[in-house]
C-alpha positions as CSV (number, residue, x, y, z in Angstrom):
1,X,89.8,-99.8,-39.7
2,X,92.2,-102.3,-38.7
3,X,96.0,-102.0,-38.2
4,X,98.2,-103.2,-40.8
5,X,102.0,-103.4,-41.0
6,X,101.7,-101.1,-43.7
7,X,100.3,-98.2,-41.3
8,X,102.5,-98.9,-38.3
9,X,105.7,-98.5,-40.7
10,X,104.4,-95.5,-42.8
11,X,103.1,-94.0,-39.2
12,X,106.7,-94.9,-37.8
13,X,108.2,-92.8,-40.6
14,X,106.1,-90.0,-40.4
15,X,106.5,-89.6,-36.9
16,X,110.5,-90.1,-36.7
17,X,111.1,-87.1,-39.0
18,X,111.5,-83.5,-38.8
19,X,110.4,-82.8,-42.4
20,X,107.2,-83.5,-44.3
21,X,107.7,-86.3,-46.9
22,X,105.6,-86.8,-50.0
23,X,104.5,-90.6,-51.1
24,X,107.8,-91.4,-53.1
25,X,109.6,-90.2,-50.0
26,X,107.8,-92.9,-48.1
27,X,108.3,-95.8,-50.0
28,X,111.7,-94.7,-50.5
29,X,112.1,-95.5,-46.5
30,X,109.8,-98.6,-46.4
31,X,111.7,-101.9,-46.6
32,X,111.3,-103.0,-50.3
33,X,108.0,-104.9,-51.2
34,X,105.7,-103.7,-48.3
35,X,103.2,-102.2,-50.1
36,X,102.9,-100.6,-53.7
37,X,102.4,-96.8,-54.0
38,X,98.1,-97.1,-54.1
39,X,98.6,-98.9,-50.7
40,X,100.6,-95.7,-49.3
41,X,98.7,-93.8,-50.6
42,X,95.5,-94.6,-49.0
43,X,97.5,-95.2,-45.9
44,X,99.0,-91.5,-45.8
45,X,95.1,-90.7,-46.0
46,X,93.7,-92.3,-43.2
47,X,96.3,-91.1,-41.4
48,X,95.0,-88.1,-42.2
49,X,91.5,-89.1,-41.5
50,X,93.0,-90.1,-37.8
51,X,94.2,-86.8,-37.2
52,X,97.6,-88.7,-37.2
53,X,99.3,-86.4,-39.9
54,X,98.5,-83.5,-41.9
55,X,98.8,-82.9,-45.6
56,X,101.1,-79.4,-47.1
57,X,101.3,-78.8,-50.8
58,X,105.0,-77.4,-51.7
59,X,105.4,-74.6,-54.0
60,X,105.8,-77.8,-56.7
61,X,102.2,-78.5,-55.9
62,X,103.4,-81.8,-54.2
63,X,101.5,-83.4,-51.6
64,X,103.6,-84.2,-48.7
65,X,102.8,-85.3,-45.1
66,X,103.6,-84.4,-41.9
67,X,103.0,-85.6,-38.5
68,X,100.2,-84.4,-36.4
69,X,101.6,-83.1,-32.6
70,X,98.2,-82.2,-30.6
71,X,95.5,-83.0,-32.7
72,X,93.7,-85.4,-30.6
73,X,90.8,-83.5,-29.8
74,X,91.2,-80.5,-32.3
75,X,92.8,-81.1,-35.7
76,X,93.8,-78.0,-36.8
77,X,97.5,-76.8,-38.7
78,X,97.4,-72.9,-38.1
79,X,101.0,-72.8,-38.6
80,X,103.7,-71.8,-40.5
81,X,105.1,-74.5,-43.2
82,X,108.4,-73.6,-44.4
83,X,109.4,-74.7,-48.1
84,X,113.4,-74.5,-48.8
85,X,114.3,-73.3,-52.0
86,X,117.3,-75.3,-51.9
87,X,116.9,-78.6,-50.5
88,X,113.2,-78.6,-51.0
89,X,111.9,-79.9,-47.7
90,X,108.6,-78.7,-45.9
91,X,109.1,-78.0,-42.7
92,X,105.7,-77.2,-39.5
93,X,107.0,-74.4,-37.3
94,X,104.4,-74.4,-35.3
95,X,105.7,-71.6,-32.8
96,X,104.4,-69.4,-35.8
97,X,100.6,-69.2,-36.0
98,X,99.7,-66.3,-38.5
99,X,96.2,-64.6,-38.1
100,X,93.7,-64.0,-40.3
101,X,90.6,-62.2,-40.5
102,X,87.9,-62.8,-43.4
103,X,84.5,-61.1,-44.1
104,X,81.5,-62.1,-42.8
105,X,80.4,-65.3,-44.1
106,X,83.0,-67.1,-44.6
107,X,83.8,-70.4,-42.9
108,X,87.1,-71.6,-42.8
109,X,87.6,-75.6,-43.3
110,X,91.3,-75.5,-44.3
111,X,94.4,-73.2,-43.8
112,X,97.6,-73.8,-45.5
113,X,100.5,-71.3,-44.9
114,X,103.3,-71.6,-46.9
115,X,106.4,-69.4,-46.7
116,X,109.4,-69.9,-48.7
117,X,113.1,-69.2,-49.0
118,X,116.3,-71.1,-47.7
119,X,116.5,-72.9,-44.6
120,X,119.4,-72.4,-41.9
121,X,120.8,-76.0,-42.9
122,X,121.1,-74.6,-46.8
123,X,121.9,-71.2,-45.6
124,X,125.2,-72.6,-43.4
125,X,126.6,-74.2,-46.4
């Protein structure tokens, strides 16, 4: 697929922040007119599909999107994403990689690891 402006902003955004942001969060930071929400939608999917970002679902059930650090030649998220109660952002800490071990048979295509509770900027204040 080609490059668009669309995808070079949306990947701009997603890759200049330390949380995960759901669609409205992206157009929220897109200059005004760009693209509608279909458009960033299908964009936040290919990205996706590039192994350019990942997708968490927040303890809302929201989709958001975060961006993908070493997945060039394995895309895999077997880390920690941290949902604040307070402020409600998704954070990757990918220093924490919690293991697993399921009974024979099983094959694994997705892991999604969702801990909750307050982060240290909502717990300072």
């Amino acid at each position: 697929m080609r490059n668009t402006v669309a995808r070079d902003a949306i990947l701009e955004i997603i890759n200049t922040t330390d949380v995960a942001l759901s669609q409205s969060d992206v157009q929220a930071k897109l200059p005004e007119g760009l693209c509608n929400r279909v458009t960033i939608y299908r964009v936040l999917d290919r990205l996706v599909d590039e192994h350019l970002a990942h997708k968490i679902t927040n303890i809302d059930g929201v989709i958001k999107y975060a961006n993908c650090q070493s997945c060039a030649t394995n895309h895999k998220h077997n880390h920690v994403h941290f949902n604040c109660e307070c402020c409600n952002t998704v954070t990757c800490i990918e220093a924490v990689e919690p293991s697993f071990k399921l009974p024979a048979n099983y094959e694994v295509n997705t892991v999604n690891f969702l801990v909750s509770g307050i982060c240290p900027e909502c717990k300072g204040n």
